[in-house]
N, C-alpha and C positions, 0 to 999 in steps of 0.2 A: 551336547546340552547348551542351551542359547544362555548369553552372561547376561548380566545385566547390564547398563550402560553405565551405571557409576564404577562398577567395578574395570570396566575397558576404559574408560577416564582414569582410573588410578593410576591404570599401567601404563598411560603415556609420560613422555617427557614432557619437562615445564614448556617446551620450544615448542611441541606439538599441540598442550594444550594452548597457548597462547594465541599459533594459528588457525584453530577449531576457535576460540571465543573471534578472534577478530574475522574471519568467514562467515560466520554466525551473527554478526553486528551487520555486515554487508548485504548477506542474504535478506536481513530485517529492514534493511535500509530501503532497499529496490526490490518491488515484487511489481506484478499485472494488477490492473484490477480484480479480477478472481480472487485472485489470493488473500488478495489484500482485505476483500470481503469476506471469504471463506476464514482467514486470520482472526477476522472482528465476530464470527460466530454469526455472523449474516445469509441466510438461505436466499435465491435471486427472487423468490418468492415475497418475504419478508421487504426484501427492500422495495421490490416492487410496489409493494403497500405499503409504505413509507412516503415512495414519491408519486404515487397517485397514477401508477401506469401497469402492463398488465408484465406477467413475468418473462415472455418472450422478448418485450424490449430491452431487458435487463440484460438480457443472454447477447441480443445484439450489439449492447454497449458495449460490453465488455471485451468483444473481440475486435471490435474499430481501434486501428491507428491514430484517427485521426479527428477529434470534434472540438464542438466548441469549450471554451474556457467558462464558459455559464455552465454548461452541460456538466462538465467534470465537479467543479464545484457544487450541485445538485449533489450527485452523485458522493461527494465525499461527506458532505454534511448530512446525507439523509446516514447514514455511518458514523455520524458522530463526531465526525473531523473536521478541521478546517484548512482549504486550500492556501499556499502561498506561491507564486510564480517569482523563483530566486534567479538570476544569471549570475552564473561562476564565470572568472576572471582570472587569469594568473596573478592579479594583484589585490583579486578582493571578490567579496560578493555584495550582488545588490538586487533588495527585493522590490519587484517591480510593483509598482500601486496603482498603476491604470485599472485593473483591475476588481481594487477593493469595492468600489461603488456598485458595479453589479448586480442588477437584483435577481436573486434565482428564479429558475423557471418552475 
């Protein structure tokens, strides 16, 4: 018989669940786009009509490495978000601003 999961949470240790909530901060931290859409309850459809394109390019986005910093930005606002491009440092971080001006496409 399948438990529930609060009850298999109970029976872990304080160390184990400590390691499941900070995995679980991690996982939430870095996902793909996909997810990240499919997280926000965005169908590629939905978004598609959002940003004024059909839902095949949405499907293409999403699988590219590699595009522009307009592009993604697009992308994350028609989703509600707003992009920031940070450089981590061993002595700090710093969010880049070239960028803010930008107009989306």
């Amino acid at each position: 018989m399948a438990k529930k999961f609060s009850e298999l949470r109970a029976g872990m240790s304080p160390e184990s669940q400590a390691r499941a909530k900070a995995r679980t901060r991690e996982m939430l931290e870095e996902m793909p786009l996909q997810e990240l859409r499919q997280a926000r309850g965005l169908s590629q459809k939905m978004l598609a009509e959002v940003l004024h394109v059909r839902q095949p390019a949405i499907a293409k986005l999403e699988k590219r490495t590699d595009m522009y910093i307009s592009t993604l930005r697009s992308h994350i606002e028609a989703m509600g978000g707003h992009l920031e491009v940070v450089a981590r440092f061993p002595d700090g971080e710093v969010r880049i601003s070239n960028f803010s001006d930008l107009t989306t496409c």
